[in-house]
DRENDO-1510 file (C-alpha; in Angstrom, 1 decimal, always signed):
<recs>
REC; n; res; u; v; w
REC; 1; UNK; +45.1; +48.5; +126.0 .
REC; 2; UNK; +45.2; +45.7; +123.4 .
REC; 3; UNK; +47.8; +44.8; +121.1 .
REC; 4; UNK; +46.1; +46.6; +117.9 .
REC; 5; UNK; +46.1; +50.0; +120.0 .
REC; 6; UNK; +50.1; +49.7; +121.2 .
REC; 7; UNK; +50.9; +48.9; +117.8 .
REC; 8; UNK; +48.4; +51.8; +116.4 .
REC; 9; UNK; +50.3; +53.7; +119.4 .
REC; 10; UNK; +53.9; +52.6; +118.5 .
REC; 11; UNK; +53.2; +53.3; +114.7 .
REC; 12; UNK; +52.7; +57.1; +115.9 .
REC; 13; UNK; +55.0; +57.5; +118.0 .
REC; 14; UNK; +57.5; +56.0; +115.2 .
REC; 15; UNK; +56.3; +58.3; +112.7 .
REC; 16; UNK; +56.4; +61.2; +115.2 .
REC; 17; UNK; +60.1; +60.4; +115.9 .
REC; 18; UNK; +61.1; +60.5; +112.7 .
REC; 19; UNK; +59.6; +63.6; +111.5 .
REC; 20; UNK; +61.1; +65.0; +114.8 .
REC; 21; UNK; +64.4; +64.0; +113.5 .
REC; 22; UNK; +64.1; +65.0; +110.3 .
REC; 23; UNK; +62.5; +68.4; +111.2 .
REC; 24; UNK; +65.8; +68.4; +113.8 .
REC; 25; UNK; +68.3; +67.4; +111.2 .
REC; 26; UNK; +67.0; +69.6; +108.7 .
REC; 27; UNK; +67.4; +72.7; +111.3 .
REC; 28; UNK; +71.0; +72.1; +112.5 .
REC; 29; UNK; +71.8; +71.3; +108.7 .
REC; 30; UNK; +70.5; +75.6; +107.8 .
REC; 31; UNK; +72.5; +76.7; +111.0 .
REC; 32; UNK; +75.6; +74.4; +110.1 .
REC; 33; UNK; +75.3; +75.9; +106.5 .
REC; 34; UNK; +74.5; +79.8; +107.4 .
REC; 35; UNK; +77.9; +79.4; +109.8 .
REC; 36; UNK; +79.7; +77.8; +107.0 .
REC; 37; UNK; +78.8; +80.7; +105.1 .
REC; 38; UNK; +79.0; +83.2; +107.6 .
REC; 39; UNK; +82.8; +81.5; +108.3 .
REC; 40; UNK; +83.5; +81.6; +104.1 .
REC; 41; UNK; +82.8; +85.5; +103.8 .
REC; 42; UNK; +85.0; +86.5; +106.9 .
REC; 43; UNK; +87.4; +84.6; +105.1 .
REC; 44; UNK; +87.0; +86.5; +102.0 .
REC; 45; UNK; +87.3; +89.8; +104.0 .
REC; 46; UNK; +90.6; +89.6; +105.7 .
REC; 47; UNK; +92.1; +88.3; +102.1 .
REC; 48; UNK; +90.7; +91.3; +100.7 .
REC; 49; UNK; +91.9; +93.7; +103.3 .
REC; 50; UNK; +95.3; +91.5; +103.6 .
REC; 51; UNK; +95.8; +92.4; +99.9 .
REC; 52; UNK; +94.9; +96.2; +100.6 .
REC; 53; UNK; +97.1; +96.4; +102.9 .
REC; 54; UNK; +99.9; +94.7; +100.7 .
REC; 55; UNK; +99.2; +97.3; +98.2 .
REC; 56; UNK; +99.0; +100.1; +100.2 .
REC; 57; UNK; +102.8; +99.2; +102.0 .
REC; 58; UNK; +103.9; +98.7; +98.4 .
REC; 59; UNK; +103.1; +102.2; +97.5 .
REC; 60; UNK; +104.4; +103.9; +100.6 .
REC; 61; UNK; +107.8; +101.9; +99.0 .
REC; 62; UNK; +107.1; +102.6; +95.7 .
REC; 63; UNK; +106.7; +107.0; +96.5 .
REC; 64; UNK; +109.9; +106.8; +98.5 .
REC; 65; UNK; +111.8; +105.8; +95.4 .
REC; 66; UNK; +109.9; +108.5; +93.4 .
REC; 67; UNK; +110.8; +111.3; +95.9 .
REC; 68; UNK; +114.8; +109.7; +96.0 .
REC; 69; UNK; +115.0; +110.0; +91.9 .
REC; 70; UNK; +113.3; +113.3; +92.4 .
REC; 71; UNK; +115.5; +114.5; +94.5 .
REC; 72; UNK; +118.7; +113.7; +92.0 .
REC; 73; UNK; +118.4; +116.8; +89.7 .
REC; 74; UNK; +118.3; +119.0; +93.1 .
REC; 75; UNK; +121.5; +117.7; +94.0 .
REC; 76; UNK; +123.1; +117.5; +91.2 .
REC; 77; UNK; +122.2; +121.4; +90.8 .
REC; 78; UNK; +123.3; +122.5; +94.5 .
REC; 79; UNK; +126.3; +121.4; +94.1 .
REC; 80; UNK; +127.1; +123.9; +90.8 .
REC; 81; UNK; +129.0; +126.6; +91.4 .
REC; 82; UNK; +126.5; +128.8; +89.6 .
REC; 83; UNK; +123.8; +127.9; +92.2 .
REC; 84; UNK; +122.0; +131.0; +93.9 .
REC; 85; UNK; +119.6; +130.3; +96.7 .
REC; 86; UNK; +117.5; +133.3; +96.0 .
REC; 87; UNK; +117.0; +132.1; +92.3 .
REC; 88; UNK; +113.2; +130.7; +91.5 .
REC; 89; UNK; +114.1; +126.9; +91.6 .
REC; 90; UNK; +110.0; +125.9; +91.4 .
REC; 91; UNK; +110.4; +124.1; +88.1 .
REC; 92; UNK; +113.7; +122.1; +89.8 .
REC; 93; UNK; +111.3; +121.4; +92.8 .
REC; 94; UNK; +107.7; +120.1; +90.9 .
REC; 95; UNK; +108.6; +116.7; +90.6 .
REC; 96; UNK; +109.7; +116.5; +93.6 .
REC; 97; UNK; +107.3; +117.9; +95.5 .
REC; 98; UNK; +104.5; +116.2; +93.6 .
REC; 99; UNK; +106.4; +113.0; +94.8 .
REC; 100; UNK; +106.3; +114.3; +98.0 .
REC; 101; UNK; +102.0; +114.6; +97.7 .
REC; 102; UNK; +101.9; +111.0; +96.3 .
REC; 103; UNK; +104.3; +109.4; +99.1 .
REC; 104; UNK; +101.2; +111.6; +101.2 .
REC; 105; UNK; +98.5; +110.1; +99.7 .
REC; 106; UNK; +100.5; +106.5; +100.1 .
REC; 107; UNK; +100.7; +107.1; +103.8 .
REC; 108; UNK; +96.7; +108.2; +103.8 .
REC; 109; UNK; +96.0; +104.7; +102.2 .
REC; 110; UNK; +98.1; +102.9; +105.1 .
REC; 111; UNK; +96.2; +104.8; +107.8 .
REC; 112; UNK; +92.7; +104.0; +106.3 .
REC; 113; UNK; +93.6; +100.1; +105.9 .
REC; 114; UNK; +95.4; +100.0; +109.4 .
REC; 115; UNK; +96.6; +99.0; +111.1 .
REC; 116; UNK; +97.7; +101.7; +113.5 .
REC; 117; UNK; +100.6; +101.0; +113.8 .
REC; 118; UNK; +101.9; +100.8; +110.4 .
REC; 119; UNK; +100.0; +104.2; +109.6 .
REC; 120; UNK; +102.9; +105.2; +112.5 .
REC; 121; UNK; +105.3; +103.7; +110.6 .
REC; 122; UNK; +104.5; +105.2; +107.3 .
REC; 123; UNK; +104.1; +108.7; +108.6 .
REC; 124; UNK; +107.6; +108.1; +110.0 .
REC; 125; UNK; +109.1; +107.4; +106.4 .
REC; 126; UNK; +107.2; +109.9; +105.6 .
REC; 127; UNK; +108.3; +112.4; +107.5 .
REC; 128; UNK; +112.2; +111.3; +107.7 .
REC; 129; UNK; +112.0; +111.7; +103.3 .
REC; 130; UNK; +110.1; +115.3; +103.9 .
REC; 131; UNK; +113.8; +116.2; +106.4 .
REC; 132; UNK; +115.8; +114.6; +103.6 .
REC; 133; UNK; +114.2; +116.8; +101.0 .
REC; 134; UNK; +113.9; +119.8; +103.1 .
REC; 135; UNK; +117.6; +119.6; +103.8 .
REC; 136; UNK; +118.4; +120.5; +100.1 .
REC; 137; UNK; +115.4; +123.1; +100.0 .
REC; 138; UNK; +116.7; +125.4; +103.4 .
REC; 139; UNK; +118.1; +128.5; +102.1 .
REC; 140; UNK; +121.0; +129.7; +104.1 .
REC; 141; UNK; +122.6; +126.8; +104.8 .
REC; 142; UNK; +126.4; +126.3; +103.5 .
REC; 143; UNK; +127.4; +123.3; +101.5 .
REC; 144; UNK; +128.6; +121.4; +105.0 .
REC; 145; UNK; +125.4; +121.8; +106.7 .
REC; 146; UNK; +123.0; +121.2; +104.0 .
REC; 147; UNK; +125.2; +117.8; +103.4 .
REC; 148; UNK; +125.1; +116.9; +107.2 .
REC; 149; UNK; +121.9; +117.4; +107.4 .
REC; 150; UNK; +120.9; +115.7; +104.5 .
REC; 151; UNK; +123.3; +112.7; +105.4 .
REC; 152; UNK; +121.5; +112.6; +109.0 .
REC; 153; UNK; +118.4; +112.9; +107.2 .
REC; 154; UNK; +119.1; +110.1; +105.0 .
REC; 155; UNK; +120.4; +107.4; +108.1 .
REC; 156; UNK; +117.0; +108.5; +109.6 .
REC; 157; UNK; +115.0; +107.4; +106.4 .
REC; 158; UNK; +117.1; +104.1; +106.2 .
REC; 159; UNK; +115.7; +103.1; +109.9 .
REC; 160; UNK; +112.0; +104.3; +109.5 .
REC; 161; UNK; +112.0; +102.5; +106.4 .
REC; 162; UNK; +113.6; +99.3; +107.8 .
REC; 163; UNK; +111.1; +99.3; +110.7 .
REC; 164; UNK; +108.4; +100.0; +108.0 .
REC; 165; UNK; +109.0; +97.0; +106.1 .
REC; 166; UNK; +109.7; +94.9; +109.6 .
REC; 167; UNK; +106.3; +95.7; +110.6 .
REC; 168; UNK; +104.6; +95.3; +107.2 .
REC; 169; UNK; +106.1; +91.8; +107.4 .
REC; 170; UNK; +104.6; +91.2; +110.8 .
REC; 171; UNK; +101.6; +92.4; +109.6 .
REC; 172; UNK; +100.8; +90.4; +106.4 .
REC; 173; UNK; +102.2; +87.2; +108.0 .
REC; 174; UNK; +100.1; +87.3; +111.0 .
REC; 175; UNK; +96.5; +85.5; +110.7 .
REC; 176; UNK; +94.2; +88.3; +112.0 .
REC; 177; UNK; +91.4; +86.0; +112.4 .
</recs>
């Protein structure tokens, strides 16, 4: 081979190297940007589902307070002197039992944006405020029971919802990635 064919030779295999390269570079460039992209929306995700969460604890919080003020004007008329179980007390009961429904529906929103176990946690406050409530509602009870088991009721609520709020901390500090 003369020196006009090597450098003919060397010219193409120059040129063929850098289109190889270029054809490379261009190739891990598109799968270093669909990662980046693919990385960016995962992102965008767990904020979302982060924030639903946020909101969804928040409620759980928010119905436990409506149920509590709900519950006042119940108290406040069991303890009257003029108070007769068998009397129709639905109208002194609709708030709080539509507070009740909406502390429900709160604890529905936890258990569809997870994660288990703060839908465990919710349906525990849940549950404790229903025994609170329920405690003023029995008929039969005398004014000593229905207050114990209201009080017990009560310290019951006060620990579910600490641990609610424990874990709802745990949960939206926590990097789930």
């Amino acid at each position: 081979m003369d020196q006009g064919e090597a450098a003919v030779w060397a010219a193409g295999l120059g040129i063929a190297g850098t289109l190889a390269g270029a054809l490379g570079g261009a190739f891990v460039q598109a799968r270093a940007g669909r990662k980046q992209v693919h990385d960016q929306e995962t992102v965008d995700v767990r904020h979302r589902l982060r924030e639903e969460r946020r909101l969804a604890f928040a409620a759980v919080l928010d119905r436990c307070d409506e149920v509590t003020s709900a519950l006042g004007p119940i108290i406040l008329a069991r303890v009257q002197p003029e108070w007769r179980d068998e009397g129709d007390h639905r109208g002194l009961w609709a708030p709080a039992n539509e507070a009740l429904s909406a502390l429900q529906r709160a604890v529905t929103s936890v258990k569809i944006t997870g994660p288990d176990e703060m839908m465990e946690h919710a349906a525990a406050v849940h549950d404790t405020l229903l025994a609170k409530a329920n405690a003023m509602r029995a008929p039969g009870l005398n004014f000593a029971e229905r207050t114990s088991a209201y009080a017990a009721a009560s310290g019951e609520l006060d620990v579910a919802t600490q641990r609610f709020v424990d874990a709802a901390r745990r949960v939206l500090a926590a990097p789930h990635w």
